[in-house]
N, C-alpha and C positions, 0 to 999 in steps of 0.2 A: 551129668549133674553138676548143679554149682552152689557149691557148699560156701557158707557166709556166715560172718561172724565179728562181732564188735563189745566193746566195751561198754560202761556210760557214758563217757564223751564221743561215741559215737553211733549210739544206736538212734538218734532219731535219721542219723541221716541211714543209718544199714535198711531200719524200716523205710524208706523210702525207695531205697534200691530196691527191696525184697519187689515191694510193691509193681515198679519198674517192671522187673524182669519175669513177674508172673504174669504181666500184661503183655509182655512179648511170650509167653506160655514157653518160658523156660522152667527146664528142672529145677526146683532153689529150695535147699536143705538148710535152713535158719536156724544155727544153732542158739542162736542168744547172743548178748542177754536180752533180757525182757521189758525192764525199766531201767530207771536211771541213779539204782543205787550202786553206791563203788563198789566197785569188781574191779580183779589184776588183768591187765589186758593180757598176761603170758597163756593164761588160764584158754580162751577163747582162739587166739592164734597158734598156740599149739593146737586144740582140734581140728583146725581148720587145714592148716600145713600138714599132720599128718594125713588126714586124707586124700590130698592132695602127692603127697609124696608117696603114698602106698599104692596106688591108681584106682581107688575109693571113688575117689573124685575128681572130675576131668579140668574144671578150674574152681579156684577160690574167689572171697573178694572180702577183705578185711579192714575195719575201720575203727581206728580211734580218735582220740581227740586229736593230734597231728599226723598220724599215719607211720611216723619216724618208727616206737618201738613194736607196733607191730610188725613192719619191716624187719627190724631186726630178728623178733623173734622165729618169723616161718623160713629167713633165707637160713636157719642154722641145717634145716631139713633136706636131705638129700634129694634131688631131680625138683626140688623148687626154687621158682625163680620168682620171686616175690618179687613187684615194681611200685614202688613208691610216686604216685600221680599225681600232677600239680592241675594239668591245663589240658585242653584237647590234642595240642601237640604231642606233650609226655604221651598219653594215654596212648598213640596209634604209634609212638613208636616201641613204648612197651611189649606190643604183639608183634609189628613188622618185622622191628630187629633184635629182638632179643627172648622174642616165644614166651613172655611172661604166662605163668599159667597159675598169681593169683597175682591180682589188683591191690593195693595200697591206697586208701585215703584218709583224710583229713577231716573229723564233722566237724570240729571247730575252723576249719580250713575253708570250708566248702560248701556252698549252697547244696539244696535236693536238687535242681535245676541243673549245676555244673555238674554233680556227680554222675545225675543217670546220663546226660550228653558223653560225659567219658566213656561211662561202662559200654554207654550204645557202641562207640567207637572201634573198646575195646573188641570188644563181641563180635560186630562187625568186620573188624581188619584182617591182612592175612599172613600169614609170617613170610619172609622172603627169604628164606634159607641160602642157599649160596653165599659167598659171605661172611654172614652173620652166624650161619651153621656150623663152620671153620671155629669163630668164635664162642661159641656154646658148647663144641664139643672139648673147648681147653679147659674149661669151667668143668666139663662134665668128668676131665680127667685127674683135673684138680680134687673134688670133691672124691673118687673113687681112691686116689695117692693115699688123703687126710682121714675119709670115714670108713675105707674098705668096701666102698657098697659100689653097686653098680650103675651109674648115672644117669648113664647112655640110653636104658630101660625107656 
């Protein structure tokens, strides 16, 4: 499943994604919001990351108006790796090399156009462990040092 979730600066483009990926007949649990009255984006990206970090949910993909503090918000959560995506580049390297397993965008950023071409990418790519697995697992022991949890999960 892949749980999703945005703010009002970013929900026209989240519904657009939503749309996106139930086209490709993926699982997509839409959390909100609905329209485009202000809301905290902490609010949204917290549910998202946690389910994501409890293995609820196998990826995320979360959008605000620049994508910046939802990033921040879901990378505080343990075994998630939230990647913040500009371009098709970022977006295949977020999976290749680094196993991102929730998306970051930008609706004041980012056309419906350029995002589902990411997300496709996303979706599509495949991580390339070796490596970069080396690299994930220092992060993974970082985060077990600092929050006690087990990361590596």
């Amino acid at each position: 499943m892949i749980v999703i979730g945005s703010d009002h600066g970013g929900r026209a483009l989240k519904d657009a994604i939503v749309a996106y990926l139930r086209e490709r007949e993926c699982d997509v649990n839409d959390i909100g919001t609905r329209d485009d009255n202000s809301v905290d984006y902490p609010d949204f990206g917290i549910r998202v990351a946690e389910l994501v970090s409890s293995g609820k949910a196998e990826k995320g993909i979360l959008v605000c108006g620049t994508g910046i503090g939802m990033s921040i918000v879901a990378n505080k959560f343990p075994r998630v790796r939230a990647a913040l995506v500009t371009d098709e580049f970022t977006a295949r390297m977020a999976k290749e090399h680094n196993n991102a397993n929730i998306l970051v965008m930008g609706g004041r950023v980012l056309s419906p156009d350029q995002a589902t071409v990411m997300v496709g990418i996303w979706l599509d790519a495949a991580f390339e462990a070796g490596r970069h697995q080396r690299r994930l697992d220092k992060i993974a022991e970082l985060e077990d040092r600092l929050c006690g949890t087990d990361a590596k999960r």
